[in-house]
Backbone as XML, in Angstrom:
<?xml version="1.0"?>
<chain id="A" units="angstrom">
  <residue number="1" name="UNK">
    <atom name="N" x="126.037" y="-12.940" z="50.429"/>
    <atom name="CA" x="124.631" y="-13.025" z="50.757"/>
    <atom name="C" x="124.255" y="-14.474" z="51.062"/>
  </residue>
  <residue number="2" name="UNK">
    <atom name="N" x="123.366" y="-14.562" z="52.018"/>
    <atom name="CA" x="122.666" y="-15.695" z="52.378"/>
    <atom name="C" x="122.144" y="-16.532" z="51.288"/>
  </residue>
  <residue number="3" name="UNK">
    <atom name="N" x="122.154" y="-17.904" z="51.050"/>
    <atom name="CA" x="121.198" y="-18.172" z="50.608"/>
    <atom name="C" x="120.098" y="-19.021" z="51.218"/>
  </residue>
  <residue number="4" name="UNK">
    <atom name="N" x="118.745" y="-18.915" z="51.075"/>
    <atom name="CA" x="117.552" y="-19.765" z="51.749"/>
    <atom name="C" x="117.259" y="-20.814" z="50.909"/>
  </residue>
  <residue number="5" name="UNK">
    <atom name="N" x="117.050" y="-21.688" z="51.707"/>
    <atom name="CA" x="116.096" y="-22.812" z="50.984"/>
    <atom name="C" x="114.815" y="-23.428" z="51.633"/>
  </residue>
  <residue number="6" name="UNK">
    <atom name="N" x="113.991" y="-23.044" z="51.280"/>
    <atom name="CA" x="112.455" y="-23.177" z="51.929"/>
    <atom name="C" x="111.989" y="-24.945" z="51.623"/>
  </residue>
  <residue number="7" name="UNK">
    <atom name="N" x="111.717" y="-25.150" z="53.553"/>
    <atom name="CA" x="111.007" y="-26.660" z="53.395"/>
    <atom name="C" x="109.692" y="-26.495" z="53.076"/>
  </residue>
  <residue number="8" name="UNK">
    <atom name="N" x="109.556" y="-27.298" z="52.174"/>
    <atom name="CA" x="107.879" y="-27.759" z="51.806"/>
    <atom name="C" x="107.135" y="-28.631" z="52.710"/>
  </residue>
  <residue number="9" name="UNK">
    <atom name="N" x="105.848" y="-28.635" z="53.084"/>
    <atom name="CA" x="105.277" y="-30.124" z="53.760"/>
    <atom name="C" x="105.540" y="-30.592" z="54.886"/>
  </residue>
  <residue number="10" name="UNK">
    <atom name="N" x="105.953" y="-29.930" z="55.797"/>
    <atom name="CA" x="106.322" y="-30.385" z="57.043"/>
    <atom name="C" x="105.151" y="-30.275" z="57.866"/>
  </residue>
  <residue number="11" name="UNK">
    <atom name="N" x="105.092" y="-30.953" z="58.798"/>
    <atom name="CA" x="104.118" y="-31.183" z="60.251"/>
    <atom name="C" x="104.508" y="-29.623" z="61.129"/>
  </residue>
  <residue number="12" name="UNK">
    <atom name="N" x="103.454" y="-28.691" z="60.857"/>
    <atom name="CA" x="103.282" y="-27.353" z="62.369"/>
    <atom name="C" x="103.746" y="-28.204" z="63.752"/>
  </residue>
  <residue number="13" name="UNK">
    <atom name="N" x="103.386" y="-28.976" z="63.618"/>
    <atom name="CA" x="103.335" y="-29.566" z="65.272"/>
    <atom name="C" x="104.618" y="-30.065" z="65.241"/>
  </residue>
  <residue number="14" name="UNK">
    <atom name="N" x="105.776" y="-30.190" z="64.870"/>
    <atom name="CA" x="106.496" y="-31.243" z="64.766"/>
    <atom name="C" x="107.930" y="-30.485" z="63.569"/>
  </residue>
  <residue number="15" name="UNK">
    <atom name="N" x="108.061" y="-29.051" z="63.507"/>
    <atom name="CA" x="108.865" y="-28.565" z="62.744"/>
    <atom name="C" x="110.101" y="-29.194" z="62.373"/>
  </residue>
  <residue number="16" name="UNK">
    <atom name="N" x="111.048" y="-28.678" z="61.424"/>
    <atom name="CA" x="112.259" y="-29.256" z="60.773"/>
    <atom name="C" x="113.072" y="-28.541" z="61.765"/>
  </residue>
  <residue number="17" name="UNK">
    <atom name="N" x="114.176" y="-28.708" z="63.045"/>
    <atom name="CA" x="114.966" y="-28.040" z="63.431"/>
    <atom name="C" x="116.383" y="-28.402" z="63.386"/>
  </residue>
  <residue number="18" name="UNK">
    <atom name="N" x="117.720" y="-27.587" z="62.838"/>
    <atom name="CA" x="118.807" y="-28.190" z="62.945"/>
    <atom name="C" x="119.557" y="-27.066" z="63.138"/>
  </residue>
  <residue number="19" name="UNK">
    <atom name="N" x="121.149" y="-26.470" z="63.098"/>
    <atom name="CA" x="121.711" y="-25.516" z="63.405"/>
    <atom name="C" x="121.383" y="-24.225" z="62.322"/>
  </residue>
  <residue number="20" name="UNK">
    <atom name="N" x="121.122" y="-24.836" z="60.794"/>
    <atom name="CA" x="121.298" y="-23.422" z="60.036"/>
    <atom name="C" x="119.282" y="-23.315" z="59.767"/>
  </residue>
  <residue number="21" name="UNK">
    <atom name="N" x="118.462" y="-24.461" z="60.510"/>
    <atom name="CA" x="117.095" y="-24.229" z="59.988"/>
    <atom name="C" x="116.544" y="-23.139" z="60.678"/>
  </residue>
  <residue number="22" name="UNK">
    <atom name="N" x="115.728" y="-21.960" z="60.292"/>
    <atom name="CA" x="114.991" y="-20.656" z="60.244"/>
    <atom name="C" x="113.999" y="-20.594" z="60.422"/>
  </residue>
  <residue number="23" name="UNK">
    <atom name="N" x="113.239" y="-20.314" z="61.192"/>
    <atom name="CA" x="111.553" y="-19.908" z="61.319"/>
    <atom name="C" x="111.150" y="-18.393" z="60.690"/>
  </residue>
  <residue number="24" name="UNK">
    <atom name="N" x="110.365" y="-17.839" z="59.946"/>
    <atom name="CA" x="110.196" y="-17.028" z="59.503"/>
    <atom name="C" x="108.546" y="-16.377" z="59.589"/>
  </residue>
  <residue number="25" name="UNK">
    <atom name="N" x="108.257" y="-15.747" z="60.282"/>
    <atom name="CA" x="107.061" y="-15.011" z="60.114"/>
    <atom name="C" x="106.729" y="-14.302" z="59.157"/>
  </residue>
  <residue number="26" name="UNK">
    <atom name="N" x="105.626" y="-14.529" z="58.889"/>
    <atom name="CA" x="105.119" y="-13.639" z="57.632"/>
    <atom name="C" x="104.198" y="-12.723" z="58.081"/>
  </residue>
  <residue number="27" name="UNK">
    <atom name="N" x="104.008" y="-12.621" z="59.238"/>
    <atom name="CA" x="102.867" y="-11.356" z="59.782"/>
    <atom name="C" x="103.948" y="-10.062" z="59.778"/>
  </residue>
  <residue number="28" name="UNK">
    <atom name="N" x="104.559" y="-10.634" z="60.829"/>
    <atom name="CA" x="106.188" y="-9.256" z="61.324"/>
    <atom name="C" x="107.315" y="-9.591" z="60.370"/>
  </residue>
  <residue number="29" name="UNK">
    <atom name="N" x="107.599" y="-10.582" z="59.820"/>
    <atom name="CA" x="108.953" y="-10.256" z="59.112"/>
    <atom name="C" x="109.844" y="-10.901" z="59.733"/>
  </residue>
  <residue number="30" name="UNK">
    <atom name="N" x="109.812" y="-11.224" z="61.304"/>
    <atom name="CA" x="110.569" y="-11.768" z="62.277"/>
    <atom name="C" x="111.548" y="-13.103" z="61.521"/>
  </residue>
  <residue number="31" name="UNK">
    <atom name="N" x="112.566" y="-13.298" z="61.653"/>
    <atom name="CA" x="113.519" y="-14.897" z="61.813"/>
    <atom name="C" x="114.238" y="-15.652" z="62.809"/>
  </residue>
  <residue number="32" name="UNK">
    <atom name="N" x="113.574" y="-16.443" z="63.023"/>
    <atom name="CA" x="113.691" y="-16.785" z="64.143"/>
    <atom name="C" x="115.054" y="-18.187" z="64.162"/>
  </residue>
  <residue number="33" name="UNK">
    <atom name="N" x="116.034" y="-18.589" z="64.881"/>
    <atom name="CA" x="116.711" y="-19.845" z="64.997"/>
    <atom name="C" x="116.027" y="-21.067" z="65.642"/>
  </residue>
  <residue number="34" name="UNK">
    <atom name="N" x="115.638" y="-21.873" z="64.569"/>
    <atom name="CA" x="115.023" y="-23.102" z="65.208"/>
    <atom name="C" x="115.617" y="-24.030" z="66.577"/>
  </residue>
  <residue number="35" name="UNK">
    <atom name="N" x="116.961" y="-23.238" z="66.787"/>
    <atom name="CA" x="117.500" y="-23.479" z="68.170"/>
    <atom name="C" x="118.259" y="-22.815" z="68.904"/>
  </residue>
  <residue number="36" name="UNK">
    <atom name="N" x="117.530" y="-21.596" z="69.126"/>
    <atom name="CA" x="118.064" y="-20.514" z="69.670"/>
    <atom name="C" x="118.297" y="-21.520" z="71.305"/>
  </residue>
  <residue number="37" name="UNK">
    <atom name="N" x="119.195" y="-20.389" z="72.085"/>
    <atom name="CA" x="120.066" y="-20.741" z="73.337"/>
    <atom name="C" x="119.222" y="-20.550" z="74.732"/>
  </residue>
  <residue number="38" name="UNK">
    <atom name="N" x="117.853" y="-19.639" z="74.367"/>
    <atom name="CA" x="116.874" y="-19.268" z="75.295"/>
    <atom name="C" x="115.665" y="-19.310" z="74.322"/>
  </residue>
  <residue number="39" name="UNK">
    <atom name="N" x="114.356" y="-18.766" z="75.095"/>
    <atom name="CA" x="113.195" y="-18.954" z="74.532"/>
    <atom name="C" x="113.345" y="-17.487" z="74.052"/>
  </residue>
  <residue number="40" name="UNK">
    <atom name="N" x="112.732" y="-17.728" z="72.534"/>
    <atom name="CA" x="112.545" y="-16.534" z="71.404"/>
    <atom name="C" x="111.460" y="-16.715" z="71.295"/>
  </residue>
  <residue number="41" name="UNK">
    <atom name="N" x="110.677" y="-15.485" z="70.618"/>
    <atom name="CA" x="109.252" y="-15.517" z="70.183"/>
    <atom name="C" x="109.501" y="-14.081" z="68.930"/>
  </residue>
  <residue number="42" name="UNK">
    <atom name="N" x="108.577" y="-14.401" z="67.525"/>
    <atom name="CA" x="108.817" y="-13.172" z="66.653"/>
    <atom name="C" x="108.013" y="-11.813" z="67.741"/>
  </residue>
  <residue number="43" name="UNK">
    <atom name="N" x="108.360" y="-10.664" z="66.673"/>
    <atom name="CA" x="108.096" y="-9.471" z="67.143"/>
    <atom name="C" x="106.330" y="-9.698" z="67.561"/>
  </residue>
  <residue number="44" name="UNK">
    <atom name="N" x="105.148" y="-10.188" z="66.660"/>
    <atom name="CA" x="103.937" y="-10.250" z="67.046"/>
    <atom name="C" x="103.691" y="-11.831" z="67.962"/>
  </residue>
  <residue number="45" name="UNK">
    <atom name="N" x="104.184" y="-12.603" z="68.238"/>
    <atom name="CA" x="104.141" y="-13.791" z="69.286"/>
    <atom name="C" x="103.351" y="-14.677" z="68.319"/>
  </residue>
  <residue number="46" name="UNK">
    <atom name="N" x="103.465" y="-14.818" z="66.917"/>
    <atom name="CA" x="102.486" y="-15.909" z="66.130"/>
    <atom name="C" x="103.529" y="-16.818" z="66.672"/>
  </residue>
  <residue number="47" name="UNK">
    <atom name="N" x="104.655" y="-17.348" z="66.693"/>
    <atom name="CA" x="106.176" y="-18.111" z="66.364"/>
    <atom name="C" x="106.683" y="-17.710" z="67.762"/>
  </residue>
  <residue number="48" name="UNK">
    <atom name="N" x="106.500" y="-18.913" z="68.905"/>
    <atom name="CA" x="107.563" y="-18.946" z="69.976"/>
    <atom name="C" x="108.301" y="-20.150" z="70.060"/>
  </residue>
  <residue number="49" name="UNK">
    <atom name="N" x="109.218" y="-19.873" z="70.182"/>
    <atom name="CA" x="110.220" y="-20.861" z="70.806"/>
    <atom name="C" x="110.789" y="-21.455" z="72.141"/>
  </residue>
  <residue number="50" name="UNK">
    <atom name="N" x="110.519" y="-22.443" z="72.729"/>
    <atom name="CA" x="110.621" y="-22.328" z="74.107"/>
    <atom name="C" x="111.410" y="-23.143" z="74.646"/>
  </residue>
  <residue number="51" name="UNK">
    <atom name="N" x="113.006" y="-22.932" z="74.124"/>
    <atom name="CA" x="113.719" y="-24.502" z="74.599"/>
    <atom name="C" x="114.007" y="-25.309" z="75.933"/>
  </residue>
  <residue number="52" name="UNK">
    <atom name="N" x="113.526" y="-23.677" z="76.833"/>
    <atom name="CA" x="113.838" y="-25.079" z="78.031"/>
    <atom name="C" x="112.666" y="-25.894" z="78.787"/>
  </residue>
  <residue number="53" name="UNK">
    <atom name="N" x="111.716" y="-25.216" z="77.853"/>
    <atom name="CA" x="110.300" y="-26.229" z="78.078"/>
    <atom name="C" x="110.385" y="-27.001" z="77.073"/>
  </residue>
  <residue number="54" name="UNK">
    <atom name="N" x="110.843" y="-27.145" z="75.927"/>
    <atom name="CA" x="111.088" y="-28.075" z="74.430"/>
    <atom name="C" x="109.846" y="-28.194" z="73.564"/>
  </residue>
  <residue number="55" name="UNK">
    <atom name="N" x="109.436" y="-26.753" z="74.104"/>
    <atom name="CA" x="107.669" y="-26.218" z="73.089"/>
    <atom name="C" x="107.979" y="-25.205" z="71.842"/>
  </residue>
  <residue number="56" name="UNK">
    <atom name="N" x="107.867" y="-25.614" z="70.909"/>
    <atom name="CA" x="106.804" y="-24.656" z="69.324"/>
    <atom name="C" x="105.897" y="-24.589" z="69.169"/>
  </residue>
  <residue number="57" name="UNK">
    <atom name="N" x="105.723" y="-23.383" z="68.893"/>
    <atom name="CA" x="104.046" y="-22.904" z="69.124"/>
    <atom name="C" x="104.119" y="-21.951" z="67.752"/>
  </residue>
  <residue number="58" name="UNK">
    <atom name="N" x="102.731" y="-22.211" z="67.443"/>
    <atom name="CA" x="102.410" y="-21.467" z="66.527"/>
    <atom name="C" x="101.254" y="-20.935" z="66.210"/>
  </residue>
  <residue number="59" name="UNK">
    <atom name="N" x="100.764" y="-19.323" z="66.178"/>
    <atom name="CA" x="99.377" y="-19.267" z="66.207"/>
    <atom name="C" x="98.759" y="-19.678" z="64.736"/>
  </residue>
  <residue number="60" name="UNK">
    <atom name="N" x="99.350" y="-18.666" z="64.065"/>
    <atom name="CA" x="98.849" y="-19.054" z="62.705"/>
    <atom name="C" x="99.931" y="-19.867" z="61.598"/>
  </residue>
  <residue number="61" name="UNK">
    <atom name="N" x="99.794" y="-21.164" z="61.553"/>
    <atom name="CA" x="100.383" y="-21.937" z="60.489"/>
    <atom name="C" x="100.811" y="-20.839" z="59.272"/>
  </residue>
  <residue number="62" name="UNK">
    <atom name="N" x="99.628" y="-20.449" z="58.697"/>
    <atom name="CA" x="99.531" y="-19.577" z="57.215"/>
    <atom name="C" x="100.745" y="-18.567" z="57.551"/>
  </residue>
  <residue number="63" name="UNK">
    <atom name="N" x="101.644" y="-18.415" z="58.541"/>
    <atom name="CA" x="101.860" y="-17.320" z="58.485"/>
    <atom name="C" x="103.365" y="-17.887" z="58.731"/>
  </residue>
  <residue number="64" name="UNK">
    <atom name="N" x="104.237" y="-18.782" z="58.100"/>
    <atom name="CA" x="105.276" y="-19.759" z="58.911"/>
    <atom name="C" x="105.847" y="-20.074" z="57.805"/>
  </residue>
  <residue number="65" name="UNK">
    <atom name="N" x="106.814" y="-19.785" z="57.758"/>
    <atom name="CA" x="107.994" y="-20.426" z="56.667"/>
    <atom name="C" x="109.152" y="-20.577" z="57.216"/>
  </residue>
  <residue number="66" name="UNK">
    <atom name="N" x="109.336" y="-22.181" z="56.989"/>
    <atom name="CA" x="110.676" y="-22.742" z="57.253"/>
    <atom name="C" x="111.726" y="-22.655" z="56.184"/>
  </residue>
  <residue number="67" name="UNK">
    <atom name="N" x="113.055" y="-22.460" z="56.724"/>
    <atom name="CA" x="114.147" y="-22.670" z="55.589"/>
    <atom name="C" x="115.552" y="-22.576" z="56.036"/>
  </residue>
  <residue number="68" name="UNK">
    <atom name="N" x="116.439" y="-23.314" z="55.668"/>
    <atom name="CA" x="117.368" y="-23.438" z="55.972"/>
    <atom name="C" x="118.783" y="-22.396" z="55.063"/>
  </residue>
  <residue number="69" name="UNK">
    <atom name="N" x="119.789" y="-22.155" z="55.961"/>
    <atom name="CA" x="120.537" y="-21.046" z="55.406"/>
    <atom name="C" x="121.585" y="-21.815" z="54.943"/>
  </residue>
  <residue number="70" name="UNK">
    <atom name="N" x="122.165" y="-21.104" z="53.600"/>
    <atom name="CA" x="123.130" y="-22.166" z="53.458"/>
    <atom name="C" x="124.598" y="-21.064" z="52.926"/>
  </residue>
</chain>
């Protein structure tokens, strides 16, 4: 089994991204790869990812948990 480790305190605008860091929605459930290979977005579009524009977007902060897999 996975284990998570959730960042505290980080900047919305400005997320933690590295190979094992996770975006996680809390509306849908969605997990997202903070560097997926194309643009991802969760199942409800709070959390997109847009790497070949080099945009994160987020509608609702409250709804966003970062964490890394280890």
């Amino acid at each position: 089994m996975t284990k998570k480790t959730y960042i505290q305190n980080f900047r919305v605008d400005s997320p933690p991204v590295g190979a094992t860091v996770r975006y996680e929605c809390l509306s849908c459930g969605s997990v997202l790869k903070s560097q997926p290979t194309h643009a991802v977005a969760c199942d409800c579009y709070n959390i997109i990812v847009d790497v070949d524009a080099g945009r994160f977007s987020v509608k609702d902060p409250l709804s966003l948990r970062v964490f890394v897999e280890e």
